[in-house]
C-alpha positions in Angstrom: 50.1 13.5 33.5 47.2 13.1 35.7 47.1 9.8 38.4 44.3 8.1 36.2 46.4 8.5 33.2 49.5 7.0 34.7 47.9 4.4 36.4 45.7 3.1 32.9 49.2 3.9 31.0 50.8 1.3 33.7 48.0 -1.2 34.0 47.4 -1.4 29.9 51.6 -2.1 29.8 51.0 -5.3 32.1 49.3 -6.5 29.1 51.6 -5.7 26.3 53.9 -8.4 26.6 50.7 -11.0 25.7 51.2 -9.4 22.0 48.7 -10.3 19.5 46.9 -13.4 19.7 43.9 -13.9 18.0 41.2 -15.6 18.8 37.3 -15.6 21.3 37.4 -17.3 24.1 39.6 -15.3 26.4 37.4 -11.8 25.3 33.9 -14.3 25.8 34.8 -15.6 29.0 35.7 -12.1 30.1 32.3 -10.5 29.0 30.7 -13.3 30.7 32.2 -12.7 34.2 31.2 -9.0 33.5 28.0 -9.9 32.8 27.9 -9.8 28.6 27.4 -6.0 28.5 28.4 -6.5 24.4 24.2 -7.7 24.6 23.0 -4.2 25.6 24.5 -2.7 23.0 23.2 -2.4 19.5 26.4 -2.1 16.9 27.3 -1.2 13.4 30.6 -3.4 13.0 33.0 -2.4 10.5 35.8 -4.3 8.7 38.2 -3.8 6.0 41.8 -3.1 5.6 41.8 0.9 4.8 38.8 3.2 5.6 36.9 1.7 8.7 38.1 4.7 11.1 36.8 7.0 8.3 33.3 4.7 8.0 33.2 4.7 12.0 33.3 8.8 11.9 31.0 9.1 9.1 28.2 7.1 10.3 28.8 7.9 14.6 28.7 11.7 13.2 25.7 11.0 11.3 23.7 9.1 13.8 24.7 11.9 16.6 23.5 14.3 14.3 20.0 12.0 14.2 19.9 12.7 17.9 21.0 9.5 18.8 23.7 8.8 22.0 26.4 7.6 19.5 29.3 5.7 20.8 32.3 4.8 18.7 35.8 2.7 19.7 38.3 2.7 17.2 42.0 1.7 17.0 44.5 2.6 16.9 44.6 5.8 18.6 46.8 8.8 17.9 47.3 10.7 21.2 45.8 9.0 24.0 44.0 6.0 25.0 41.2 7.6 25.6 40.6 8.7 21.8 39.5 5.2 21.6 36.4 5.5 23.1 33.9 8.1 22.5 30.2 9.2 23.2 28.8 12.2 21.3 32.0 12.6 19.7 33.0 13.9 23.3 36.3 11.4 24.3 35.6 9.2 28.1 37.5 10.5 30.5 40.8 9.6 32.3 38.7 8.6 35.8 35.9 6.4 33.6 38.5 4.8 31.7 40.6 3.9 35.1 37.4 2.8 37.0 36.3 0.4 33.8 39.7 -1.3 33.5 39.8 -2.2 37.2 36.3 -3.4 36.5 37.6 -5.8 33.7 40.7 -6.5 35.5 38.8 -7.4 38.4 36.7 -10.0 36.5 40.3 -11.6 35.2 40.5 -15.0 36.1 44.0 -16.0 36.8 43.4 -19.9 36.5 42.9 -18.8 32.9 45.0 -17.4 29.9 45.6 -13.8 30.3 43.9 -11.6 27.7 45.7 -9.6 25.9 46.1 -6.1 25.9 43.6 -5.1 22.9 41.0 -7.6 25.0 41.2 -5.8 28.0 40.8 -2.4 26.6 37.8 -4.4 24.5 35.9 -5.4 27.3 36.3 -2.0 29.1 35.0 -0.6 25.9 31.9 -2.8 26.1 31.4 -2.4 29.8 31.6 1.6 29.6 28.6 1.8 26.6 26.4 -0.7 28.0 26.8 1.3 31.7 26.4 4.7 29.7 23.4 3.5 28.0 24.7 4.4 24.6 21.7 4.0 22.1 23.8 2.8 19.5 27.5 2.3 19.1 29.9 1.8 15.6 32.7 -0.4 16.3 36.1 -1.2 14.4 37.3 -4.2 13.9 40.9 -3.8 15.5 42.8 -6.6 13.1 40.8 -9.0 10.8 37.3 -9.8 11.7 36.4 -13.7 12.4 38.6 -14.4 15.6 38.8 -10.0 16.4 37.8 -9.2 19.9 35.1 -7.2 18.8 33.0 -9.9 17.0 31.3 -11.2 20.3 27.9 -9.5 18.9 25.6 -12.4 17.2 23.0 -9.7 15.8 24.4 -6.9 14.5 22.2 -3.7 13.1 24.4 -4.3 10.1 27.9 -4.5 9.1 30.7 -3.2 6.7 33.3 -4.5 4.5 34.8 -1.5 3.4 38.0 -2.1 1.4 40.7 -5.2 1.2 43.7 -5.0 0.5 47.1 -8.0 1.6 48.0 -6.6 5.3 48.7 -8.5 8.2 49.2 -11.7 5.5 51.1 -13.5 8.6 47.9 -13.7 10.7 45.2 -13.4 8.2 46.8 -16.0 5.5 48.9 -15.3 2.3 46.3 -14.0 -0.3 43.4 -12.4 -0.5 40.9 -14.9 -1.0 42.8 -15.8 2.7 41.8 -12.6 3.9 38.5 -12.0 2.6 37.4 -15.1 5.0 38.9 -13.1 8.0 37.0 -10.0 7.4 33.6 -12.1 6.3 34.0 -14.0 9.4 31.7 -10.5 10.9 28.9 -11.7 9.0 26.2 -13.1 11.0 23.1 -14.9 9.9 20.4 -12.9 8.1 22.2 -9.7 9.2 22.8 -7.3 6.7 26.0 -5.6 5.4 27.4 -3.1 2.9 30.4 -4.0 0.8 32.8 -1.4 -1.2 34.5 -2.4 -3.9 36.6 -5.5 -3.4 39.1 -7.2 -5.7 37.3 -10.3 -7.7 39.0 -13.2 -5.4 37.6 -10.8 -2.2 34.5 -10.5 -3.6 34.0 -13.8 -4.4 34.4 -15.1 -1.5 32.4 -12.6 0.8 29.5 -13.1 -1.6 29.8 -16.9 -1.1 29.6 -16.4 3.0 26.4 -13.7 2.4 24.6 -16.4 0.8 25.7 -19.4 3.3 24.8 -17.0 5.9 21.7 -15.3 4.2 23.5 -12.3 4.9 21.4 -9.3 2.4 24.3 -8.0 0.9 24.6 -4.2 -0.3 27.2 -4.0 -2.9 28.4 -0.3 -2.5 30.1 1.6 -5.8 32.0 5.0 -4.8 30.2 8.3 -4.6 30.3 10.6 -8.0 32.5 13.6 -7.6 30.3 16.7 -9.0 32.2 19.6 -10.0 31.2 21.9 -7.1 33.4 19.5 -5.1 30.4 17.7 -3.7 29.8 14.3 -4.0 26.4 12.3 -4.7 25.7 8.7 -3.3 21.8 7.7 -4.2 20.2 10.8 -4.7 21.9 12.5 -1.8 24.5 15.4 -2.1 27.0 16.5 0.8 30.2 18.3 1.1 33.7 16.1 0.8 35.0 17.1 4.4 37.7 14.2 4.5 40.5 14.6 1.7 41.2 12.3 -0.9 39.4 10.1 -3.7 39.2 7.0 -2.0 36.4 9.3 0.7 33.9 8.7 -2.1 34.1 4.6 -1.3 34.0 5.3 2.5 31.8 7.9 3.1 29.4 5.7 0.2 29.7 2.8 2.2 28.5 5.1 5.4 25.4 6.0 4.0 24.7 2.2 2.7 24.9 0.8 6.0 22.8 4.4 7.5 20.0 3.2 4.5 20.2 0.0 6.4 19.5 1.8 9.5 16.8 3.7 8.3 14.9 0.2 6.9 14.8 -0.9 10.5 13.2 1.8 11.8 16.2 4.0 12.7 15.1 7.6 12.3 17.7 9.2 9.8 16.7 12.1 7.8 18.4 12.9 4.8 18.9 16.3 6.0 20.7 14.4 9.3 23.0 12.3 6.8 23.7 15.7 5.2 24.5 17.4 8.7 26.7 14.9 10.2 28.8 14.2 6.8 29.6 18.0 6.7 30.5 18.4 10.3 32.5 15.0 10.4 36.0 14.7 12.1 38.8 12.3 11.4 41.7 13.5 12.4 45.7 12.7 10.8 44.2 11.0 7.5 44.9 13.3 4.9 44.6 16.6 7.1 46.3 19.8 6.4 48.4 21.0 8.9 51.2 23.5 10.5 54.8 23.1 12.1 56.1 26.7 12.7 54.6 28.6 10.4 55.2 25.7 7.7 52.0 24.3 6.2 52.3 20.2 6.2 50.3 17.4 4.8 50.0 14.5 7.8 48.7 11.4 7.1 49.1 7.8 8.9 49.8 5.6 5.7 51.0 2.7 7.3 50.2 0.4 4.4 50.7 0.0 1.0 47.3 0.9 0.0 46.8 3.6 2.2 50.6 4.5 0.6 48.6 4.2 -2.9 45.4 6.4 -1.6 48.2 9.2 0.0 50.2 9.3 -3.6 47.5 9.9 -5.5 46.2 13.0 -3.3 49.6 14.3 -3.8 49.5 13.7 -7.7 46.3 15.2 -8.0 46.3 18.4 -5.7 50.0 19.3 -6.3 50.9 17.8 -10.2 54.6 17.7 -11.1 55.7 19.1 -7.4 58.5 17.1 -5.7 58.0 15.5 -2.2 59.6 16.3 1.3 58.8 12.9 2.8 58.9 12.9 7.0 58.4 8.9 7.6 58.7 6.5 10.4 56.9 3.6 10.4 56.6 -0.2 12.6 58.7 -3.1 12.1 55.5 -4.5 11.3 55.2 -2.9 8.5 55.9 -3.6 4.3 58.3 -0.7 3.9 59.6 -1.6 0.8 55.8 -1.9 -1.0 55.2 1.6 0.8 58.4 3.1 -0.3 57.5 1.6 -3.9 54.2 3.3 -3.8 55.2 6.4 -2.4 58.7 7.4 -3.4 59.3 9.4 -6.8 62.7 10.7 -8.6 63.5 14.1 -7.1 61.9 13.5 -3.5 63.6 13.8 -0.7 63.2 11.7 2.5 63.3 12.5 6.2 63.6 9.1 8.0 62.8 9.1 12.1 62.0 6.2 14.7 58.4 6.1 15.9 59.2 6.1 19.7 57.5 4.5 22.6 57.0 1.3 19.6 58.4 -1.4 17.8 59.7 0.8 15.3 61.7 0.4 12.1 65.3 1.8 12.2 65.8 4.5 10.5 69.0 3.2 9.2 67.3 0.0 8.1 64.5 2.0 6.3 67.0 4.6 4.4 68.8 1.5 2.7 65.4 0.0 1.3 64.8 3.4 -0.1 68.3 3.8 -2.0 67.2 0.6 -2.9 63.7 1.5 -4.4 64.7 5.0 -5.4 68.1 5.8 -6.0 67.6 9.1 -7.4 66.2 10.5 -4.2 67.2 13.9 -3.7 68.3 13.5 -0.2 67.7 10.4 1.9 68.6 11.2 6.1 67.9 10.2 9.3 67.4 11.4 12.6 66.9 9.9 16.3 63.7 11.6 16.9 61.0 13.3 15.3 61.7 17.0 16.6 64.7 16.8 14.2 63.3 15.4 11.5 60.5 18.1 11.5 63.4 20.8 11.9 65.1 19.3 9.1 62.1 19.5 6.5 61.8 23.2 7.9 65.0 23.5 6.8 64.7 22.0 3.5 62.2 24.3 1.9 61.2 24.4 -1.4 59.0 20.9 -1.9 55.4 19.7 -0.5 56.1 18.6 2.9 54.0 15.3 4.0 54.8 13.4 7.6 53.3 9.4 7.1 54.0 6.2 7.7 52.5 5.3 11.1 49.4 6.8 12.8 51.4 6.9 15.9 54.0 9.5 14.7 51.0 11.0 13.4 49.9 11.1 16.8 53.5 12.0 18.8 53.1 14.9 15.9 50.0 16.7 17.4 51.2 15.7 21.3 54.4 17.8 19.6 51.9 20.7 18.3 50.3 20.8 21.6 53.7 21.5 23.6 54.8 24.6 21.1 
């Protein structure tokens, strides 16, 4: 570990123990001692429970295929910090990232409450693409969307809502009419914004902020699935790079809000939007993968709709097989809807902590699956993930998948890395 990495790894940790507290005046009154860089940065902001890292690729890959300096900050990351924040698809580098969080820290006033650690990283974000002079930059909500430390932008290019689904319920509110309002609260006035398919009380809702707002509102259905394993969104064919059926919604949802580009002058050829979906990148969502000389299926599903969107993959590419399941997954988390969603008679299941988090205990997790599936093949844990993935080597037989949290995901490939 290099000295930059150790000393962002230690600075970001003085921030942990702030949690999560949502909300814009600590992340406005930081920009403003930094000198608002979030102004000399034109955005695409994206919300939505499942999908926005997928919509974030699609679009940052298109637009650096336009020829466009593209930057992109997503969360969470699966190896390092610095997968967060990315120009060209190219990741910034340990010394940038130190240099722009002494920058913010710098600007910390200590007569004030302390941001918190996603706000920090935030403003760092925002300081690095306005110094880098990033033409345009997609951005990800990190949790919600009204009081998100992200929505500090009052003109965006345009903005996404890209799925919805009950997550984070404590924060956001109980249902999903609750919710909705959360992710809506992106909208600005007159801006426009692309919409996937939302449940009725969702939709409701966001259309009712669009027209307070005067928002021009896209209503997005999924791409069509041709049977050359294309897809076809308006007229436009291109490859289905990223697995599973719910890509048709996000990558749909990518081109509406690239349409909107290209109506305000943006030069996107179709030929670019072609380009960039085919060569796009999003690495431990549905990805095929290897653990010596076994062939694995890794994939974060850390909710229960992403659980949904992971189970029906499975059903479809491998009908009637039984499942090796290699899960760990936050306390955070709804394990008992995910293990509903996920678990079938005849699986097996492979349960490990997620380390360096607040994870679930393994013990803890096993007895809500006897509980949701008592005719589990075999139901074990282990203390860390090395043994779980020997285990499933083990096992044989079965289709092997490691989910539940996109930092296992992550502590996976640092794993691959070191073999």
């Amino acid at each position: 570990m290099s000295a930059d990495q150790q000393t962002v790894t230690a600075l970001l940790e003085q921030y942990e123990r702030f949690g999560v507290e949502l909300g814009l005046s600590r992340i406005e009154s930081l920009l403003a001692r930094l000198g608002n860089p979030e102004r000399r940065v034109p955005i695409v902001h994206v919300a939505g429970t499942n999908g926005k890292g997928s919509v974030c690729a699609y679009v940052a890959a298109v637009l650096t295929a336009a020829g466009y300096r593209t930057g992109r900050y997503t969360s969470p990351h699966l190896v390092s910090w610095r997968d967060r924040i990315v120009i060209n698809n190219q990741p910034i580098s340990w010394p940038d990232l130190h240099h722009q969080l002494q920058q913010v820290e710098a600007a910390i006033d200590p007569a004030e409450p302390s941001p918190t650690q996603f706000e920090v990283f935030t403003a760092a974000m925002w300081r690095y693409f306005a110094e880098q002079a990033v033409d345009i930059a997609v951005i990800e909500v990190g949790l919600g969307g009204r009081l998100d430390a992200t929505n500090v932008c009052p003109r965006p290019l345009v903005g996404t809502i890209v799925s919805l689904s009950r997550e984070h319920w404590q924060r956001l509110g109980p249902t999903l009419a609750d919710i909705a309002r959360e992710k809506a609260g992106i909208l600005k006035p007159g801006r426009p914004v692309a919409v996937g398919p939302l449940p009725d009380a969702a939709r409701t809702v966001v259309a009712e902020r669009a027209q307070t707002l005067d928002c021009p509102v896209d209503w997005v259905e999924p791409a069509i699935a041709l049977p050359d394993g294309q897809l076809q969104f308006r007229q436009i064919q291109y490859p289905q790079v990223l697995l599973g059926p719910h890509q048709r919604t996000n990558s749909a949802v990518a081109i509406a809000a690239l349409q909107s580009l290209q109506s305000q002058g943006w030069q996107i050829s179709t030929d670019d939007i072609q380009t960039g979906l085919a060569q796009v990148q999003w690495p431990g969502r549905l990805q095929w993968s290897h653990w010596l000389g076994q062939q694995l299926l890794v994939d974060g599903a850390h909710n229960p709709a992403a659980a949904q969107a992971l189970r029906r993959y499975v059903d479809e590419s491998h009908p009637g097989q039984t499942v090796t399941w290699l899960m760990g997954m936050l306390a955070t988390k709804d394990a008992l809807e995910i293990f509903e969603d996920l678990l079938r008679p005849g699986d097996s299941l492979y349960l490990v902590p997620v380390a360096g988090h607040l994870t679930a205990q393994p013990e803890g997790l096993s007895a809500i699956a006897a509980q949701v599936c008592p005719t589990l093949e075999i139901c074990k844990t282990y203390p860390d993930l090395a043994q779980g993935l020997a285990a499933v080597n083990r096992s044989g037989g079965s289709l092997p998948v490691l989910c539940g949290s996109l930092y296992l995901v992550g502590q996976f490939m640092e794993l691959q890395r070191e073999t």
